[in-house]
C-alpha positions as a printed Julia matrix, in Angstrom:
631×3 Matrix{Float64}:
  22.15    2.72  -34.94
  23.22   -0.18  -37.21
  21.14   -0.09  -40.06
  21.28   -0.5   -44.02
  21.88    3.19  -44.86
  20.72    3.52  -48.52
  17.4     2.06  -47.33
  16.28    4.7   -45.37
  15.61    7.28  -48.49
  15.88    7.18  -52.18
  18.51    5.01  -53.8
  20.36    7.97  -54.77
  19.85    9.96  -51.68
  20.64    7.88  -48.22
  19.51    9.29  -45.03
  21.23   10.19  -42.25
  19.04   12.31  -40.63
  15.72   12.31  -40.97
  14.68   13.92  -37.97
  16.34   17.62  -38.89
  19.12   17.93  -41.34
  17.04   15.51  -43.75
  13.32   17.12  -43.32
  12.57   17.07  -47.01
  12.44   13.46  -47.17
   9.3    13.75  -44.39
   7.89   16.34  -46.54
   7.6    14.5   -49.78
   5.96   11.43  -47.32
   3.45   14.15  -46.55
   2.38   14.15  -49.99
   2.87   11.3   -50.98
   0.92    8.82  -48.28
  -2.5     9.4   -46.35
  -0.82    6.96  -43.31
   2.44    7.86  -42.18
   4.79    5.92  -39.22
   7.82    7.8   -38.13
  10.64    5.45  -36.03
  11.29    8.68  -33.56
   9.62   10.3   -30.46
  12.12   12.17  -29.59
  11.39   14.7   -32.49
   7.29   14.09  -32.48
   6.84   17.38  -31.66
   8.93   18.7   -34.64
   7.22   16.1   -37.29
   3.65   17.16  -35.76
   4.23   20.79  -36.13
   5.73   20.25  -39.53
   2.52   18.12  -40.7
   0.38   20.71  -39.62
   1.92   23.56  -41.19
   1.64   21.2   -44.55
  -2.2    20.84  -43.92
  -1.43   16.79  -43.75
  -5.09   15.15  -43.32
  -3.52   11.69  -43.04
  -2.82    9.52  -40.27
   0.76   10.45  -38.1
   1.96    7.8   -36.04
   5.12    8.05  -33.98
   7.35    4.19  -32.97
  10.66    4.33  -30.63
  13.21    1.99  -32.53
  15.99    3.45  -31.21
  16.17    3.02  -27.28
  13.95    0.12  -27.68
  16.19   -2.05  -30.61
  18.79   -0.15  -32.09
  20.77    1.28  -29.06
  21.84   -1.78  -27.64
  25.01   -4.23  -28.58
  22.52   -6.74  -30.26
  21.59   -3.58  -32.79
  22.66   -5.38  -35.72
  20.5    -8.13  -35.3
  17.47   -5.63  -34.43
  16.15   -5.87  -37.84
  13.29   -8.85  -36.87
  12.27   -6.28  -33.57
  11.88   -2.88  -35.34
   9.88   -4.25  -38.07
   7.09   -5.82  -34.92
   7.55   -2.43  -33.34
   6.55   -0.36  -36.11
   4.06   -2.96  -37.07
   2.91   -2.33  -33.61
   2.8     1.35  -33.7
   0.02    0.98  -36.56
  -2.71   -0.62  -34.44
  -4.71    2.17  -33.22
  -5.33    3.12  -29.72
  -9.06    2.34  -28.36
 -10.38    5.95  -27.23
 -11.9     5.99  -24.05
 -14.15    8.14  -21.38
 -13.15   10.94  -19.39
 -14.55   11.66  -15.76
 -14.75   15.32  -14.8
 -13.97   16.54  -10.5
 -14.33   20.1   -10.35
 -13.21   21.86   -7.12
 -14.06   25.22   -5.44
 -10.5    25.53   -3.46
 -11.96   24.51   -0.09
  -9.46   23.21    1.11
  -9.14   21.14    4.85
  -5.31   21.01    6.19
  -4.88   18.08    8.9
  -1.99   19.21   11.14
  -0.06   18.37   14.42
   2.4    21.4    14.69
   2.96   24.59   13.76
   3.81   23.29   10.37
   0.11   23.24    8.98
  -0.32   26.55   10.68
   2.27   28.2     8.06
   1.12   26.04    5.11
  -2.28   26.77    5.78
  -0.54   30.67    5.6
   1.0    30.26    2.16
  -2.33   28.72    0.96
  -4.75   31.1     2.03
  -4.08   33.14   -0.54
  -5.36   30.67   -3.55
  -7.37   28.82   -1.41
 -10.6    28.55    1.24
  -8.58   27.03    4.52
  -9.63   25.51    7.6
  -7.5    24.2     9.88
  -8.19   21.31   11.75
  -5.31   20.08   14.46
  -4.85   17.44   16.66
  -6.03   17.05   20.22
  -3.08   18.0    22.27
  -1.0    19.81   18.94
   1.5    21.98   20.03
   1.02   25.91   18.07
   0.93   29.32   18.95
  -2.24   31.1    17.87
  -2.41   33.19   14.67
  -2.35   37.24   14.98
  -5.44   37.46   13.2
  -8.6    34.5    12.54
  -8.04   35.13    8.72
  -8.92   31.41    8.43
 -10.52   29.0    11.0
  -8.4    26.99   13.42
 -10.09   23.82   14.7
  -9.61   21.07   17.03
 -10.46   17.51   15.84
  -9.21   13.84   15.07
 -10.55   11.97   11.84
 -12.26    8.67   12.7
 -13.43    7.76    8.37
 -13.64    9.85    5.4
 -14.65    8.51    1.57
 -14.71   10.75   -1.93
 -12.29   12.49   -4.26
 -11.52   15.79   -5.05
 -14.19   18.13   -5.24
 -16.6    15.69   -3.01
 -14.41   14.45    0.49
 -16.84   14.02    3.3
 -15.34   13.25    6.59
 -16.23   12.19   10.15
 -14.58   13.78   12.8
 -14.63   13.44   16.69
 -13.52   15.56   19.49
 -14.19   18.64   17.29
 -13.76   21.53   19.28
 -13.61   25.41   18.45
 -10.42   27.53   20.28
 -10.64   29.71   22.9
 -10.47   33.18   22.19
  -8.78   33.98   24.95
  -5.65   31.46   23.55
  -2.18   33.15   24.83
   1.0    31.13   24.31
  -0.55   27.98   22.68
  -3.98   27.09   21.55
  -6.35   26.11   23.83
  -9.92   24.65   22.82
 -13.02   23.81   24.46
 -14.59   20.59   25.1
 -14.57   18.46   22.18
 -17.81   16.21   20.64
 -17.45   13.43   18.3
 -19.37   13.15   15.28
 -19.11   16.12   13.33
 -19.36   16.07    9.96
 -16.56   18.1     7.16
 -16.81   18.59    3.45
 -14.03   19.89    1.07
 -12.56   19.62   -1.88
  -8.99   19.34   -0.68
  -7.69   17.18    1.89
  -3.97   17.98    2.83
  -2.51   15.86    5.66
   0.52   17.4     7.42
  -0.03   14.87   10.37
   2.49   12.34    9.43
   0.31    9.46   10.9
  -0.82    7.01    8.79
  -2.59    8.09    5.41
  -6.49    8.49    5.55
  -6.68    7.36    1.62
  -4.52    5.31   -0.6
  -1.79    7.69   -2.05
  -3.5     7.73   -5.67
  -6.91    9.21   -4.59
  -7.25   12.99   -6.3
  -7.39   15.59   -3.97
  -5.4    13.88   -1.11
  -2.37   15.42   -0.27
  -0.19   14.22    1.87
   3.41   14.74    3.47
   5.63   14.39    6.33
   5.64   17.81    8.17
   9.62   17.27    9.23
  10.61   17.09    5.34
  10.61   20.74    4.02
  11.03   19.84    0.38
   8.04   17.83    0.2
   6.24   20.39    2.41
   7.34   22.52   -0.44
   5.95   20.57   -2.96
   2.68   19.82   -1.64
   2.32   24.05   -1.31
   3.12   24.03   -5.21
   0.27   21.1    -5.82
  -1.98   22.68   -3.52
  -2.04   25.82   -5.11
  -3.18   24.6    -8.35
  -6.11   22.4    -7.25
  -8.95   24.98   -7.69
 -10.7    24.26  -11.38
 -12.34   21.36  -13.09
  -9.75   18.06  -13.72
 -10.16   15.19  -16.13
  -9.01   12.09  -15.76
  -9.36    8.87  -17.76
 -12.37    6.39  -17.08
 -10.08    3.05  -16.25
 -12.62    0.54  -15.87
 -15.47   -0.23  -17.88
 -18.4    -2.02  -16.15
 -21.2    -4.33  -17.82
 -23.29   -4.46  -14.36
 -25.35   -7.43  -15.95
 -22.12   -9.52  -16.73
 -21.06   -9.29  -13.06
 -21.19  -12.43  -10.69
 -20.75  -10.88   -7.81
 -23.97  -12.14   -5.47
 -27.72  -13.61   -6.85
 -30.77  -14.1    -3.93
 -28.06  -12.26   -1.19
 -25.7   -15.15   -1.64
 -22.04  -14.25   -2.51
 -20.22  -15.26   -5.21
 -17.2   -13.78   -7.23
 -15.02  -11.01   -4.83
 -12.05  -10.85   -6.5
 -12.35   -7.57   -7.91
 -13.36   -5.96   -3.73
 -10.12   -8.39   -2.88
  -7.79   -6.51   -5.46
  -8.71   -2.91   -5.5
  -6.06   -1.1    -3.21
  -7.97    2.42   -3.27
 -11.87    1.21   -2.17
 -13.33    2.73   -5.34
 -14.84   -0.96   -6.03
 -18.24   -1.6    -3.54
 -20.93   -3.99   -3.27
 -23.55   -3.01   -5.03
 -26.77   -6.04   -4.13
 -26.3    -8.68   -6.78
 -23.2    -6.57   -8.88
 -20.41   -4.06   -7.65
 -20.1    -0.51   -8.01
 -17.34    1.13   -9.68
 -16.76    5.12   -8.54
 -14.32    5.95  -11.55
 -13.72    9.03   -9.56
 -11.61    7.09   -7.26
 -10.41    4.51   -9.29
  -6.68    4.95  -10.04
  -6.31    2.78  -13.26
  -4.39   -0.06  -11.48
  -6.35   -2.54  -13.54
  -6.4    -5.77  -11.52
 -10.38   -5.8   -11.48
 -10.15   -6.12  -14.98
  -7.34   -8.55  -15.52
  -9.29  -10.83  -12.69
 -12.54  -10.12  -13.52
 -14.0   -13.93  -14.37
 -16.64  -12.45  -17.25
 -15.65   -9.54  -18.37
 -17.66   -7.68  -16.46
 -14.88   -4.93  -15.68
 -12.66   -4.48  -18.13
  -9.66   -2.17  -18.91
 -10.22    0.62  -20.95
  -6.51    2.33  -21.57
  -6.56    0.28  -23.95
  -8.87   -2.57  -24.02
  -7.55   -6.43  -24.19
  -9.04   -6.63  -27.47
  -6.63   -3.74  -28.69
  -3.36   -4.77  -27.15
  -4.03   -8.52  -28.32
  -4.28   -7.43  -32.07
  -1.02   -5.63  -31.22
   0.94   -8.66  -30.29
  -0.64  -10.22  -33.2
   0.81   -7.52  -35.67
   3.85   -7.77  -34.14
   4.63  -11.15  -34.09
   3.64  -11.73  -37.53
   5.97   -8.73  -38.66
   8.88  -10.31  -36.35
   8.82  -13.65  -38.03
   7.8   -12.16  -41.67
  10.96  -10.54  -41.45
  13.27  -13.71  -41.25
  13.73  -13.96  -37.72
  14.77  -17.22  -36.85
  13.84  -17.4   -33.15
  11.01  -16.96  -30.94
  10.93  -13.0   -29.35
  10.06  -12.18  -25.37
   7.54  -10.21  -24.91
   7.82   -7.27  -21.95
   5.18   -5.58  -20.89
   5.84   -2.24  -19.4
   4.42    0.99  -18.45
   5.43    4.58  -19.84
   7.08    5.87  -16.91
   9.16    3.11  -14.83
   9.31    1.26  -17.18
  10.11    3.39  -20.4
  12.82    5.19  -18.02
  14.67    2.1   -17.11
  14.72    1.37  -21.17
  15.58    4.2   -21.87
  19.09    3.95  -19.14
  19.75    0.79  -20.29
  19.94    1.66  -23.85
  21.78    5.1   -23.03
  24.44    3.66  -20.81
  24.51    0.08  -20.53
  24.01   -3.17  -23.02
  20.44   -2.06  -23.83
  17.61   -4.31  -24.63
  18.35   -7.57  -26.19
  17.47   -8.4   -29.7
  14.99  -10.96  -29.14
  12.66   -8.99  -26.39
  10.06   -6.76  -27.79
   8.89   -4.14  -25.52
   4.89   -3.39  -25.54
   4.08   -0.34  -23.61
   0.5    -0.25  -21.14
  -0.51    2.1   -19.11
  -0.19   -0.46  -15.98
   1.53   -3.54  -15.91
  -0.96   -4.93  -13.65
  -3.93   -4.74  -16.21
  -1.71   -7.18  -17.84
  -4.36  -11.08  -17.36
  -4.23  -14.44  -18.11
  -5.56  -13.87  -21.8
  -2.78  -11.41  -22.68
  -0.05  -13.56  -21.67
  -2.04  -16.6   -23.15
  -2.34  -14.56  -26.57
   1.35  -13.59  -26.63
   2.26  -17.35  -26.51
  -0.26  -18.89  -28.93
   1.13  -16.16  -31.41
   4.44  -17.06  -30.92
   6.33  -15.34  -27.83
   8.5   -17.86  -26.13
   8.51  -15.93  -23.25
   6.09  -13.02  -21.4
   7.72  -10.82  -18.96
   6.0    -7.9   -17.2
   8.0    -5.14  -15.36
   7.22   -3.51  -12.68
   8.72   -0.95  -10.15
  10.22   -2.89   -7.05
   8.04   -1.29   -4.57
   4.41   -0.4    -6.77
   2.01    1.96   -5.28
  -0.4    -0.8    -4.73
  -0.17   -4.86   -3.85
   0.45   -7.02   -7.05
  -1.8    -9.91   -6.0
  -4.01  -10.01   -9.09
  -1.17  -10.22  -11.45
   0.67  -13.05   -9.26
  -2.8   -15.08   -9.41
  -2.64  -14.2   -13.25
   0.59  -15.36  -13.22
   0.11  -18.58  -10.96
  -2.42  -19.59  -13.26
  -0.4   -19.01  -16.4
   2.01  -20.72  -14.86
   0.39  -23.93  -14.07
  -0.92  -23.89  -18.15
   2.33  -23.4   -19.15
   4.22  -26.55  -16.7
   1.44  -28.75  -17.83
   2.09  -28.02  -21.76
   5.63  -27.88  -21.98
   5.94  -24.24  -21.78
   8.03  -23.71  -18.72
   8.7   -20.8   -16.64
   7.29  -19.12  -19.69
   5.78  -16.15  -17.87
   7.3   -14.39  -14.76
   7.75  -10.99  -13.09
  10.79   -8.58  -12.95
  10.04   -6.19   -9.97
  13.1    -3.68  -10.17
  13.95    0.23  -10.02
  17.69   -0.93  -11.37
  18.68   -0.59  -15.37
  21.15   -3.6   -14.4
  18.9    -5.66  -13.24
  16.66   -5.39  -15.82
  19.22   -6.65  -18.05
  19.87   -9.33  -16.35
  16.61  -10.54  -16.16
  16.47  -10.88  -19.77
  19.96  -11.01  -21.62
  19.86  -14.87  -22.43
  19.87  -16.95  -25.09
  16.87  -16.28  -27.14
  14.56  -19.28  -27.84
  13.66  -21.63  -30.66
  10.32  -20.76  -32.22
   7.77  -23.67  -31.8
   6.39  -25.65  -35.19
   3.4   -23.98  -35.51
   1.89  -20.78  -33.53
  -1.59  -19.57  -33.91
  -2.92  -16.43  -36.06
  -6.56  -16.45  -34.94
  -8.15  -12.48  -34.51
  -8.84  -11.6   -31.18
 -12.14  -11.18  -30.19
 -13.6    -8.1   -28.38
 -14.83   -9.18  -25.18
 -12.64  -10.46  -22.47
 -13.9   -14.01  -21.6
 -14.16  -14.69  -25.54
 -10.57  -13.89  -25.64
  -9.72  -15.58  -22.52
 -10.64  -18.89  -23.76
  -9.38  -18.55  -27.36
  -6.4   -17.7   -25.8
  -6.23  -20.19  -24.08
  -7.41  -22.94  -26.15
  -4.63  -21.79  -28.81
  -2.27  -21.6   -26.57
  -2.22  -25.37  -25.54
  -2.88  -26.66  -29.25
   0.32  -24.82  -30.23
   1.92  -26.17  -27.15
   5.63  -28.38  -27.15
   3.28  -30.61  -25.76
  -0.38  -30.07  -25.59
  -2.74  -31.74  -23.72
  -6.94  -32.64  -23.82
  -7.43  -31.62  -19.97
  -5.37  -30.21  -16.93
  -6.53  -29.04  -13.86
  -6.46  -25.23  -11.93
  -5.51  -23.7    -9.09
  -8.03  -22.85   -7.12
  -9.61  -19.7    -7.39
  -9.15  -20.28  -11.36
 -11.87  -18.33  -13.34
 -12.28  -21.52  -15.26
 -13.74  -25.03  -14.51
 -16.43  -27.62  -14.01
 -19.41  -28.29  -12.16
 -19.99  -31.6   -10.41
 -23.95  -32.56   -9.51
 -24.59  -35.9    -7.17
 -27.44  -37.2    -9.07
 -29.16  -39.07   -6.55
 -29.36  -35.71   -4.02
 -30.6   -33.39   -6.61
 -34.3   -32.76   -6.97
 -34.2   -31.41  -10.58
 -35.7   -27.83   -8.62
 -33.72  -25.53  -10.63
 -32.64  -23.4    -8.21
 -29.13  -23.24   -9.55
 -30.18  -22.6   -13.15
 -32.18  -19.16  -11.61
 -28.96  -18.28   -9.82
 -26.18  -19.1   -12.53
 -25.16  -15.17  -13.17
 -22.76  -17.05  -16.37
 -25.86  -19.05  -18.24
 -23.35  -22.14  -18.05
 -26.24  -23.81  -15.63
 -29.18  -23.81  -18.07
 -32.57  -25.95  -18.18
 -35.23  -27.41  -20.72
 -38.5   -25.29  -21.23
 -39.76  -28.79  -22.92
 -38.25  -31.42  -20.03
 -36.91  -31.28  -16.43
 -33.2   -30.89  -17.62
 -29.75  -29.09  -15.78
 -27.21  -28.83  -18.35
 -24.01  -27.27  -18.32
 -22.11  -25.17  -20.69
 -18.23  -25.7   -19.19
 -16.97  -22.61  -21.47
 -19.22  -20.34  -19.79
 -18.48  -21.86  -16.2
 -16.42  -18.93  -14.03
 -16.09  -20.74  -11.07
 -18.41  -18.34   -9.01
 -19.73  -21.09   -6.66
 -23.16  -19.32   -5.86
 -24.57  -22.48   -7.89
 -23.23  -24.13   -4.67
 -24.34  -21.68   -2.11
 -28.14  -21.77   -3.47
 -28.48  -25.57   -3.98
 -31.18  -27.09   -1.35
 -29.75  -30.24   -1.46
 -25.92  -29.59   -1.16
 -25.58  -31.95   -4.27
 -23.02  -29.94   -6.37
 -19.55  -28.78   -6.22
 -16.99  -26.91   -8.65
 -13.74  -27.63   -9.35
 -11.24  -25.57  -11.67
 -10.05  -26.74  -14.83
  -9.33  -26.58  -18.31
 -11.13  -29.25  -20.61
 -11.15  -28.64  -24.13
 -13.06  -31.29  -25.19
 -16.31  -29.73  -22.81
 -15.53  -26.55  -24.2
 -15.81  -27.58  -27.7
 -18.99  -29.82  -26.72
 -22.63  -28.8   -26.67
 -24.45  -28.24  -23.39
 -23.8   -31.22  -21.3
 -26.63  -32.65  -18.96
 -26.25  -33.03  -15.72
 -29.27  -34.56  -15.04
 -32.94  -34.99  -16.81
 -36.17  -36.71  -14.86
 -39.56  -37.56  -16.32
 -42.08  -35.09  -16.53
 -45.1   -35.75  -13.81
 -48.82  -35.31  -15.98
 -51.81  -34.61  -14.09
 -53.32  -37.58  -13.35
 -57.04  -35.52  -14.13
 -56.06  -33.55  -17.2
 -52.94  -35.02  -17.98
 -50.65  -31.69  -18.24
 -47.16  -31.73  -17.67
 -45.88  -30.39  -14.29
 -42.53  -30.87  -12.53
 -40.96  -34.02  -11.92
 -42.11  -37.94  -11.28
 -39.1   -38.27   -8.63
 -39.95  -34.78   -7.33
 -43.72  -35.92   -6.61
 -43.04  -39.06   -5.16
 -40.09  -37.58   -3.09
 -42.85  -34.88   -1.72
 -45.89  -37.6    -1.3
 -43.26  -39.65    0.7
 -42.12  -37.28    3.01
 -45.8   -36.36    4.03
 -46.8   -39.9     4.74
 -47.81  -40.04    8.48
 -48.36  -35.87    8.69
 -51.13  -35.2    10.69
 -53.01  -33.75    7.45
 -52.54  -36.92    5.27
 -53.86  -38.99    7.38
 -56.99  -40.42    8.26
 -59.68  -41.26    6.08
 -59.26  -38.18    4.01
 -55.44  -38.89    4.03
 -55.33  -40.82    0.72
 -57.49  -38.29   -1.15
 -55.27  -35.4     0.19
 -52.57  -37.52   -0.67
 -53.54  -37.39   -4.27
 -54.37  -34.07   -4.82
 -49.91  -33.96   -4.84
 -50.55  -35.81   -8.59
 -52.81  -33.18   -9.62
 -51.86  -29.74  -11.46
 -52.19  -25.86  -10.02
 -55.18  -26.08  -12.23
 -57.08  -29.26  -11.22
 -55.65  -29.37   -7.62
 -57.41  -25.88   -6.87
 -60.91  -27.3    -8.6
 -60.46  -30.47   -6.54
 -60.1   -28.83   -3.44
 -63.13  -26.27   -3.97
 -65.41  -28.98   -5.15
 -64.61  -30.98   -1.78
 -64.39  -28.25    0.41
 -61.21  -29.43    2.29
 -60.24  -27.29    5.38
 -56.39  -27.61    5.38
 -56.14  -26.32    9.0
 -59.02  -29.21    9.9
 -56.92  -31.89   11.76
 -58.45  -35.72   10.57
């Protein structure tokens, strides 16, 4: 790499090579500083073995510099990006839950041909097999009933490793009397399987998405990934971690109130069906969950939010980074690209090995999936200073993108409105060339000013600081701007002369932005807190309000606005305070000419309406009124 030589050690002792040849200079770090960053992975084992041996009780962190900034023909002017990335490498990751599957090794092989016959041969010997084939497969029965055989098409199965449970109809046992092929008796539907191990030699379409643990799955004509799924197989007996993706806040959710639906966007997004409704929230099974991270990216209040690590964490790191980028002369704004440690690092990696490498003004930040990337991250990476927000993704991703293009959609509309431009896009790609081309350009002019605020933990918080940073550091901000719809953000519009001050969206509201008076009939409306649910809409009586997306900073920086406030009615006997003057009259109206308010008792029934709980119960007592006596 280019770099200023006599910099990297003591003045009269320049490095060349830290990693090996140069050790000592790493050893006197060791006791010299309780924090230490070292700009290599490839040697991280080497440096952590090293530490260890030295009893080192500080902090070890490890930054790539080198495939990331200084392998690449803009190397010299790298300075500006390995100073954010190290900067970057000092922000702690969040820790975060583990979920625990164990399995037994009872395994169920789905087959069609003789193919699951000799897998199920090869497995027997690490694991419990049955055998289930389709109605009508073509095999020759085995020798000896080491393992049983079984008839039987799969009509719905749910659950992970160590738990599958599925349904299964024209189940049928073989004959014993089998000769050339298998032959089985009359099948019955409904029959019931549990395992721990589902492996699907059928080559029909797959019973679970390809991420669920435990599901294994291949086509019985290719022998090499026949091969491979005997290797995986084998080693599926035990208990197995895996990360807890998602964490849920049930009582943030806005998912349904009183059986009417609201927010769905998380059941819309999640391509493996670990996300179901749940009566007024959703249910999360991190079990199944594979970490894609688009129910936290859409999730309107934070009820689900991403855990690997959380916004909160990679936020601070673009704020680190930025500040480092720009503290270290740069003169123009970076691009930000988000990527994830496989795909994405590889394609890096190619690029800087064989090829122009990344360009000096694009600062890689690694994620575990490029689709937990939301609308507050790329908001956040623009108010600090990023000119640009790319995220990278493989061309064909084990799971639909939708929640990052509605991310990106709304990003994008922010961003035309405020002078921004295409600021934010996607690069879907499996080619190192292509990646470069997607981001060699001319880098951009920073802005005048760019925003330094400290990101909040929760995800809504964030979302609208975001936000409301981003557009005052705008080329051209603006007061108000409206959404697309579906937008997580936006107002609430109430025809006055329909509503009957009942409350009933106040009760429902699962955000708080629909709040009342305890002193005076009131609706008011908090616009920050507004996510655009619409069961305010569904539960209204009167079908007097409607939503509509947008972004107004002015409401958001205003106190609770009201919608609407009415007269308290007082008792006409005691003179308390119950529900509304309009309300009463509305009510006394409508039951002018009923059968029970009329007559000559009609007026005095009439006014028992103007009375309180309290006095209208001793009023009707003292008269003895029959309400089922027609006057």
């Amino acid at each position: 790499m280019t770099l200023d030589a006599p910099r990297l050690g003591h003045e009269d002792r320049p490095a060349s090579q830290l990693c090996r040849a140069q050790l000592d200079h790493f050893r006197a770090a060791l006791g010299e500083f309780a924090e230490i960053t070292v700009a290599c992975t490839q040697e991280a084992p080497l440096f952590t073995e090293l530490a260890e041996a030295e009893g080192y009780a500080g902090t070890l962190r490890f930054a790539n510099i080198r495939e990331t900034a200084g392998w690449s023909e803009d190397g010299a002017r790298a300075a500006p990006k390995m100073a954010a990335l190290l900067a970057m490498a000092e922000t702690e990751a969040t820790p975060f839950e583990v979920v625990s599957m164990d399995s037994t090794g009872v395994a169920l092989i789905l087959g069609r041909d003789q193919v699951a016959l000799d897998v199920a041969e090869t497995l027997s010997e690490t694991l419990d097999i049955t055998v289930l084939m389709l109605p009508g497969a073509e095999c020759q029965p085995p020798r000896q009933t080491t393992w049983p055989v079984l008839q039987g098409r799969i009509r719905k199965g749910h659950g992970h490793l160590g738990a599958f449970e599925l349904t299964v109809d024209a189940y049928a046992a073989p004959a014993p009397s089998s000769r050339a092929r298998l032959e089985f008796d009359a099948g019955r539907d409904g029959a019931v399987s549990r395992c721990d191990l589902v492996v699907d030699l059928t080559g029909a379409a797959p019973l679970f998405h390809e991420t669920c643990p435990g599901y294994l799955r291949a086509d019985p004509r290719d022998a090499v990934a026949v091969a491979r799924l005997i290797t995986q197989a084998s080693q599926m007996s035990g208990t197995f971690d895996k990360p807890k993706f998602i964490d849920f806040t049930p009582e943030l959710c806005a998912h349904s109130r009183n059986t009417l639906t609201g927010c769905t966007r998380c059941l819309n997004l999640c391509p493996t069906g670990a996300i179901t409704p749940a009566g007024d929230t959703v249910a999360i099974d991190p079990h199944i969950c594979a970490g894609c991270g688009q129910c936290a990216a859409a999730c309107p209040t934070g009820a689900a939010s991403y855990a690997l690590p959380v916004v909160g964490n990679i936020a601070a790191r673009l704020r680190t980074g930025l500040r480092a980028w720009f503290a270290a002369g740069a003169k123009d704004a970076p691009m930000i690209l988000f990527h994830d440690g496989t795909h994405g690092a590889a394609l890096i990696d190619a690029s800087a090995r064989f090829s122009r490498g990344l360009p000096a003004h694009v600062i890689p930040v690694q994620v575990n999936e490029p689709s937990q990337i939301g609308p507050e991250i790329m908001a956040a990476a623009l108010a600090y200073g990023a000119s640009d927000v790319r995220v990278l993704t493989k061309a064909r991703p084990a799971h639909d993108l939708d929640g990052l293009a509605a991310s990106l959609d709304l990003i994008g509309a922010i961003c035309q409105a405020t002078g921004y431009g295409a600021a934010c896009a996607l690069i879907q790609t499996d080619d190192p060339d292509a990646l470069e081309a997607a981001l060699w350009r001319p880098a951009a002019k920073p802005r005048a000013t760019r925003a330094g605020f400290l990101p909040p933990e929760d995800k809504r918080g964030l979302l609208l600081l975001a936000l409301e940073e981003m557009i005052r550091t705008a080329p051209t901000p603006v007061e108000r701007l409206p959404l697309p719809q579906g937008a997580p953000l936006g107002t609430v519009h109430l025809d006055t002369q329909a509503c009957t001050t009942c409350l009933a969206c106040v009760g429902a509201c699962p955000s708080g932005a629909l709040s009342d008076n305890p002193d005076k009939p009131m609706v008011r409306f908090t616009e920050s807190a507004c996510v655009q649910c619409g069961i305010c809409v569904a539960t209204c009586p009167e079908s007097a309000l409607t939503i509509a997306p947008q972004i107004d900073l002015a409401a958001w920086a205003a106190p609770k606005r009201i919608l609407k406030e009415e007269e308290p009615c007082a008792c006409t006997s005691c003179g308390k305070l119950f529900g509304t003057k309009s309300g009463v009259v509305r009510v006394m109206q409508r039951l002018e000419g009923h059968w029970m308010f009329s007559g000559a008792d009609g007026a005095a029934r009439l006014a028992l309406l103007t009375l309180c709980d309290d006095c209208r119960t001793q009023e009707v007592v003292k008269a003895g009124f029959d309400p089922h006596e027609k006057v």
